[in-house]
C-alpha positions in Angstrom: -79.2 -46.9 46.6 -76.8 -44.4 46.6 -77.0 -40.6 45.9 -74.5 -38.2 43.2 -74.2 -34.5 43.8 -72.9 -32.9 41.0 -71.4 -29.1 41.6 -71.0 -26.9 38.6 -68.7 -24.1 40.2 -68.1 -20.7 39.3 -66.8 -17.9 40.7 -70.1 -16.7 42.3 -72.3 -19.4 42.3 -72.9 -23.1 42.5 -75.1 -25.2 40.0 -76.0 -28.4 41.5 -77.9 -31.5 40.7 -79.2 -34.1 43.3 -79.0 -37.6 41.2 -79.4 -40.7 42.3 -78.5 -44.5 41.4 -81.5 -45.0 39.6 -81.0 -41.8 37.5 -83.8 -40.0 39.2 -83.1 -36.2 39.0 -84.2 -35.6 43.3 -83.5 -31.4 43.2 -81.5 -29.2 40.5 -80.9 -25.5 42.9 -78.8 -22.4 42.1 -76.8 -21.4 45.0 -74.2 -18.6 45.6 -70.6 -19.8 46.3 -70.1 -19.0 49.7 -70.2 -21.0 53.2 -74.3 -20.1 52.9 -74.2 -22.1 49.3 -72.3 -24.9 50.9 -74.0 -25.6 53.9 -77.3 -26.1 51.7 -75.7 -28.5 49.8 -74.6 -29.9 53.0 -78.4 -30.0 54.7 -80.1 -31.2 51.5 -77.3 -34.0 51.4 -78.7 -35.1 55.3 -81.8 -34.6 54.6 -81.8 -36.8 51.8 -80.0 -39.4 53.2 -82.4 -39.2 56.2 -85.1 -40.1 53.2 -83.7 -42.8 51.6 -80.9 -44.2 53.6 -78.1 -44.6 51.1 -75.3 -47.0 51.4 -73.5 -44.3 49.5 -72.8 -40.5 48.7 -70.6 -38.6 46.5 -70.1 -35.1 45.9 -67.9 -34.0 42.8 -67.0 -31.0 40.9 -64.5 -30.0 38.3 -61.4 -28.6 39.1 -61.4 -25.2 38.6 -58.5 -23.4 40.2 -59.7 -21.2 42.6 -63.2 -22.0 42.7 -63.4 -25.3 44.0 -60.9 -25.0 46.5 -63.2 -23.7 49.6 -66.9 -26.0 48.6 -64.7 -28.6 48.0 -62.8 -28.2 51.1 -65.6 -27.3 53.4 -67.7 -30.2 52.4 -65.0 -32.7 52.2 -64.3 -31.7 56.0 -67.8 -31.5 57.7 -68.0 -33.0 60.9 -71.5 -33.8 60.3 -70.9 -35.2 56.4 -67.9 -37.1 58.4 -70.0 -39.1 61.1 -72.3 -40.7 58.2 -68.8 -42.9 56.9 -70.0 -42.5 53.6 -69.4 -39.4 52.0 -67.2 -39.1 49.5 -66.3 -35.8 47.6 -64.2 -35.9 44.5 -62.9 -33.3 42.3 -62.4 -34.3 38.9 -60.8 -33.1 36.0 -62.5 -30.6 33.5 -61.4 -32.5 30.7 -62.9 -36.1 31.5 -66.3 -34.6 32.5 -65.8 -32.6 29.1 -65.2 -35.4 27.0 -68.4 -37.5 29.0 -70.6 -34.5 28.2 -69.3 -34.5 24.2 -71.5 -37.8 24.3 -74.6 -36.5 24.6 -76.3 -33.9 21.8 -77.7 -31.1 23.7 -77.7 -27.7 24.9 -75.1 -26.3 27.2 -75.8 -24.1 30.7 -74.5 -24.4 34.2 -78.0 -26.5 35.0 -77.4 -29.3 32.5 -73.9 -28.9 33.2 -74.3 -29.5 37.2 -76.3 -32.8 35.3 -74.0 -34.3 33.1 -71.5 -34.1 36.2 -73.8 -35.7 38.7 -73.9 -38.3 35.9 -70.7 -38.9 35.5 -70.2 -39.4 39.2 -73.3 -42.4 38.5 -71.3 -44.6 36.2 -68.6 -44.6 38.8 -65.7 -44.0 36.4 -64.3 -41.4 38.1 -61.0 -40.9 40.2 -60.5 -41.1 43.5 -59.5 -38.0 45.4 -58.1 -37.4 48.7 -58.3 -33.6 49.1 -54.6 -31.8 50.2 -54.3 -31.3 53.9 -53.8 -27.4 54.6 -50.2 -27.9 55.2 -49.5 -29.0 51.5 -51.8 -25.9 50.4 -49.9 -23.4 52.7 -46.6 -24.5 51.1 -48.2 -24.8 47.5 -49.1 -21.1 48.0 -45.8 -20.2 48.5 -44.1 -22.0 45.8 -46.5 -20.9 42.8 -45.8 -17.5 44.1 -42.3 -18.1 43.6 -42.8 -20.0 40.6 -44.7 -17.0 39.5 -42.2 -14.5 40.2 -39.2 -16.0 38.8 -41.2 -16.3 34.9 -41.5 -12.7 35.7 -37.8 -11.8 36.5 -37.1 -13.1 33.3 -39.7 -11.5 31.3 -38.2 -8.1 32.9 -34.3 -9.2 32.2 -35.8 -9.9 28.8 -37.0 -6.5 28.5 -34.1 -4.7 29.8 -31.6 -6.6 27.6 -34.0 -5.3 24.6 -33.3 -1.7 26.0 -30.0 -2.4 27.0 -29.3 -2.7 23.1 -30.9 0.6 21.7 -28.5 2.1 24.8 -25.1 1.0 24.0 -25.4 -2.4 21.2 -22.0 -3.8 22.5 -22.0 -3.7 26.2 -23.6 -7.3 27.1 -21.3 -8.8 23.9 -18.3 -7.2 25.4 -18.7 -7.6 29.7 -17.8 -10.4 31.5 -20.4 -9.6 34.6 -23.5 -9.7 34.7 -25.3 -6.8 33.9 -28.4 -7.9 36.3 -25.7 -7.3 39.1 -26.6 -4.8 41.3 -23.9 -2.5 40.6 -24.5 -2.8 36.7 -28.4 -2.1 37.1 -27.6 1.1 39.0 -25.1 2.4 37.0 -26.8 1.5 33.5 -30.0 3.4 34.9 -28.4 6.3 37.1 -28.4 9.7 35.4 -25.1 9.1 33.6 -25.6 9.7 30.0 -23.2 7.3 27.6 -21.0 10.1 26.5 -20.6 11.2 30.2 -19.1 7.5 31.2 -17.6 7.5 27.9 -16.0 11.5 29.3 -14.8 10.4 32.5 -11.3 9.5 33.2 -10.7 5.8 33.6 -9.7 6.6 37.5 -12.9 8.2 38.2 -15.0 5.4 36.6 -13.0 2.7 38.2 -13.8 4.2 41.6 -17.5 4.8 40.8 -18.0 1.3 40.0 -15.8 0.5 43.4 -18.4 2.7 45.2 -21.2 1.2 43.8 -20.1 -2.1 44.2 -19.2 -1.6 47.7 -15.3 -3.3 46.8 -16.3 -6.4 45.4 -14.9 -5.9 42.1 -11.4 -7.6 41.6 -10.2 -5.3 38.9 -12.8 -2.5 38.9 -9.9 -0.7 35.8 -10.2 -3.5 33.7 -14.4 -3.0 33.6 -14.0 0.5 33.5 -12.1 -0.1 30.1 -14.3 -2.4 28.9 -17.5 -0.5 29.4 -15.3 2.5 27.8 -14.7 0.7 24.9 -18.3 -0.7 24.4 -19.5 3.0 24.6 -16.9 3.9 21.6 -18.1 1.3 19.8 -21.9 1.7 20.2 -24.2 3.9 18.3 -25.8 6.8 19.4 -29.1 7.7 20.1 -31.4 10.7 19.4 -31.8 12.5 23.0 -35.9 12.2 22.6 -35.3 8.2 22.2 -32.2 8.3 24.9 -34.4 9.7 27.6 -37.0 7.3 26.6 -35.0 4.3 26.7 -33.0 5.7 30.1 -36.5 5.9 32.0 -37.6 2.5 30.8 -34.4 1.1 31.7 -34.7 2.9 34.8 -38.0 1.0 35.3 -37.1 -2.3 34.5 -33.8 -1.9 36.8 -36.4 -1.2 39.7 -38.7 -4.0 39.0 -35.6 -6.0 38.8 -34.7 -5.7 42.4 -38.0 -5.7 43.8 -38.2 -9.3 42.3 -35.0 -10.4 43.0 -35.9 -9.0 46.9 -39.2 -10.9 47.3 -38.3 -14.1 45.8 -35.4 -14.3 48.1 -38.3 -13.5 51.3 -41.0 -16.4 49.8 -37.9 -18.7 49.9 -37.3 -18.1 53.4 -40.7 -18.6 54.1 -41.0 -22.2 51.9 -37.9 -23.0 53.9 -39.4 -22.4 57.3 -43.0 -24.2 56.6 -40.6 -27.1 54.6 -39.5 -27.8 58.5 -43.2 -29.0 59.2 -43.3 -31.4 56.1 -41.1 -34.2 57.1 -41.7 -36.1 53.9 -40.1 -33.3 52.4 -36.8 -34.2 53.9 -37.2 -37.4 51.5 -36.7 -36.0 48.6 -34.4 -33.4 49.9 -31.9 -36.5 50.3 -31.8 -37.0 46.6 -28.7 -35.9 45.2 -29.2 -32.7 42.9 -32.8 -31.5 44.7 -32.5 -28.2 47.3 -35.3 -27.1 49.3 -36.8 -25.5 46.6 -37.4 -28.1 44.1 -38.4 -30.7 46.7 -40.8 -27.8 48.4 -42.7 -27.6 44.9 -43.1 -31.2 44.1 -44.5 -32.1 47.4 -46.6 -28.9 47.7 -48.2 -30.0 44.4 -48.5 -33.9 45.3 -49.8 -33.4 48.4 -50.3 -36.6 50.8 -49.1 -39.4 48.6 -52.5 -41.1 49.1 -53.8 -39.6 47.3 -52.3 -41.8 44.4 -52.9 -45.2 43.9 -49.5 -45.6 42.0 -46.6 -44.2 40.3 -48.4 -44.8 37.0 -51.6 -42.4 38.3 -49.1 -39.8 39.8 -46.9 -39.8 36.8 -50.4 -38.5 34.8 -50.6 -36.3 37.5 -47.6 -34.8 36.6 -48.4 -35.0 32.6 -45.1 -37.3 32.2 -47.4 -39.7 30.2 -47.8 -41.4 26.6 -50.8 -42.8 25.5 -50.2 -45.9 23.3 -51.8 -46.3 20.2 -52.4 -49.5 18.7 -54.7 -51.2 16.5 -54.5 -55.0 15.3 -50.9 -56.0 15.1 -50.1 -52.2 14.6 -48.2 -50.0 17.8 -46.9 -46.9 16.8 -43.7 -45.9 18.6 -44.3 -42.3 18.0 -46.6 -41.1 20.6 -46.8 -37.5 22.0 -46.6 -36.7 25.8 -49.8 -35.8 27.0 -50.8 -32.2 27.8 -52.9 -32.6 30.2 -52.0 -32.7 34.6 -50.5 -30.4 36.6 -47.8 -28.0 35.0 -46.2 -27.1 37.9 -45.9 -30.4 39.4 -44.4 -30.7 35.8 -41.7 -28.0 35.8 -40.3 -28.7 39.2 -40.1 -33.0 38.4 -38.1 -31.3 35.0 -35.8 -29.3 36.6 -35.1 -31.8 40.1 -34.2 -34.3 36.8 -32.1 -31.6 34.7 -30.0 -31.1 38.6 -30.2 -34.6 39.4 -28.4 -35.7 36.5 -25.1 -33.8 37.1 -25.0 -35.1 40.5 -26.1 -38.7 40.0 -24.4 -41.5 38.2 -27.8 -43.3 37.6 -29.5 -40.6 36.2 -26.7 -39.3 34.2 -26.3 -42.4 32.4 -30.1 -42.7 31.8 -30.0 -39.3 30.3 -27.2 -40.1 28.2 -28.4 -43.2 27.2 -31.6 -41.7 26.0 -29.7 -38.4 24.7 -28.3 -40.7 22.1 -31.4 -42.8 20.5 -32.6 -40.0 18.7 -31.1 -37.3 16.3 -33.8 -34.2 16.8 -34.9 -32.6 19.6 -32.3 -35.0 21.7 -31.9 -32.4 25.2 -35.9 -32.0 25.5 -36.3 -35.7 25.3 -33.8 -37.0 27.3 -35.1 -34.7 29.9 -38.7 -35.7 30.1 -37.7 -38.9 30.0 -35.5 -38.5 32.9 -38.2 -36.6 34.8 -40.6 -39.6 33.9 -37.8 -42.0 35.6 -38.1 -39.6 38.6 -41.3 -39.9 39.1 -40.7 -43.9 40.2 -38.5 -42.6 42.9 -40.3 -39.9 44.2 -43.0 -42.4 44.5 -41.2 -44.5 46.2 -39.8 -42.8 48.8 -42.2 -40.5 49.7 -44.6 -43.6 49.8 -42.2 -45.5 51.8 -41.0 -42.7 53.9 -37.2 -43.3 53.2 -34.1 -41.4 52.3 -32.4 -41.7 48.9 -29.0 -44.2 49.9 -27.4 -44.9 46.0 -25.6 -47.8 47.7 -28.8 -49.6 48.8 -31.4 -47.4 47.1 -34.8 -48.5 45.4 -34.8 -50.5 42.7 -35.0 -48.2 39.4 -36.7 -49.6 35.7 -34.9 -48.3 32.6 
């Protein structure tokens, strides 16, 4: 006999059904989600077992960001739950148990939903999971901050360049800086109006962009000119809209920095707790991949283990085509799958856009599969690059070895 917990989680509460082999509904309860919650999940669970002695006990619960994380975690990691050797708890993707509960024609509530889960967990289709040791979730905080924060930054340069435009049309067109520069950002925001740079003699303007950029301008006269000449050429705006578009460029200057200053401090931090993952340094040996990149892949994969293969983290990853055949027909046009993690999946993207420059093997894979196709040729190339990564991040994460091109694991095209 053995007995299926299924967990319905929300923010505040837990749903959960007691179910076992025999598809005997034992309890259905409403508790709150907090350490009270769980720990009456965790004495039914003995109690129970003390009962009916089961060869067998599984807990499971959707994934749901957030709200699994601390049930999940305090029940996977009970010393009393432990001693019994049989306790299992999984977490399980909302869109199997989604699909499972599509079967059935019936109402839907967090009480038939804890049901259909506990259910699910009975047919014993569902995947293993080892949770993430608190390592992996320390660093994983740290680099979907960062992750975070950079989508930001560039919704803000976005933004600014908008501005930027209804300021003076021809200045990003005509510079050869940057204008997120420091320098740039203060002088584009300060209190200067257009026609008062564009009033200044070349001298003085040369000199304030000196000051402001603390001498690190090579020819400060020839910038001075050129943002001189962008002015000229501009068009002018009403002093209502100026101001307007002055204190929003102000703003977005501001926000700028502040962004530009914290993600530099989270990257200190992922580089001190990367220290303490030694798998990291793995991946880190690949050719292309900093501390960054290798930081956010293993903060999303966790202990390896908790993969059976490549094939199950590559899903993982959502670097994964479903075939679809019927009879002697196979279509070779399948879409990548939407589902898995999307972080996981930007970082195994972007390690495989780096790795490429720097690696022979994967440049010629890219190339090779940059020229099969005539539409969308970068984006495919890329994926399927990443895809080929996955393999070797497998590999020597599972095998605890550094990437060696002369004697390195053996790669399928």
């Amino acid at each position: 006999m053995k007995l299926f917990v299924g967990i319905d989680v929300s923010s505040e509460k837990l749903d959960v059904c007691f179910l076992d082999s025999s598809d005997t509904t034992l309890k259905e309860v409403t508790l709150p989600n907090n350490i009270n919650g769980a720990s009456s999940i965790k004495d039914d669970v003995l109690q129970f077992h003390q009962s009916f002695n089961y060869e067998k006990i599984v807990i499971g619960m959707e994934s749901t960001s957030i709200y699994s994380f601390h049930p999940a975690t305090f029940l996977s990691e009970d010393l009393e739950l432990k001693s019994l050797g049989l306790v299992e708890v999984v977490i399980q993707n909302p869109k199997s148990i989604h699909r499972y509960k599509g079967l059935f024609e019936e109402d839907k509530n967090d009480r038939i939903d804890a049901f259909r889960i506990a259910d699910f967990l009975r047919i014993e289709r569902f995947n293993k999971t080892v949770l993430k040791e608190e390592r992996y979730v320390a660093l994983q905080r740290l680099t979907r901050s960062r992750y975070q924060m950079v989508h930001q930054l560039t919704e803000c340069k976005q933004h600014f360049l908008e501005n930027l435009y209804y300021k003076c049309n021809t200045l990003s067109k005509e510079l050869d800086t940057s204008v997120f520069g420091a320098t740039m950002l203060d002088l584009l925001s300060d209190a200067l109006t257009l026609d008062e740079m564009a009033e200044m003699e070349l001298e003085d303007l040369a000199n304030l962009l000196q000051e402001k950029g603390r001498g690190r301008f090579s020819d400060p006269q020839k910038l001075a000119k050129t943002i001189k000449k962008a002015i000229r050429d501009s068009y002018r705006l009403g002093k209502v809209v100026q101001e307007s578009v002055d204190m929003v460029l102000a703003t977005y200057a501001r926000l700028i920095q502040t962004l530009k200053k914290q993600i530099k401090d989270l990257e200190k931090s992922i580089v001190a707790l990367f220290e303490i993952v030694t798998e990291a340094q793995c991946l880190k040996s690949i050719p292309g991949i900093g501390i960054v990149y290798a930081a956010g892949i293993v903060a999303e994969i966790g202990q390896i283990e908790r993969f059976e293969n490549e094939a199950q983290l590559a899903k993982y990853c959502g670097l994964y085509w479903k075939k679809n055949q019927s009879g002697n027909f196979e279509s070779e046009r399948t879409p990548l799958t939407r589902t898995g993690n999307q972080y996981l999946r930007y970082y195994m993207v972007e390690a495989a856009n780096s790795i490429r420059r720097h690696e022979d093997t994967y440049r010629l894979y890219y190339q090779k599969k940059y020229d099969e196709v005539p539409k969308f040729k970068h984006k495919r190339a890329l994926v399927l690059t990443a895809r080929k990564l996955v393999r070797l991040v497998d590999t020597l994460l599972r095998n605890h070895q550094l990437y060696t091109p002369e004697r390195s694991v053996s790669l399928k095209s």
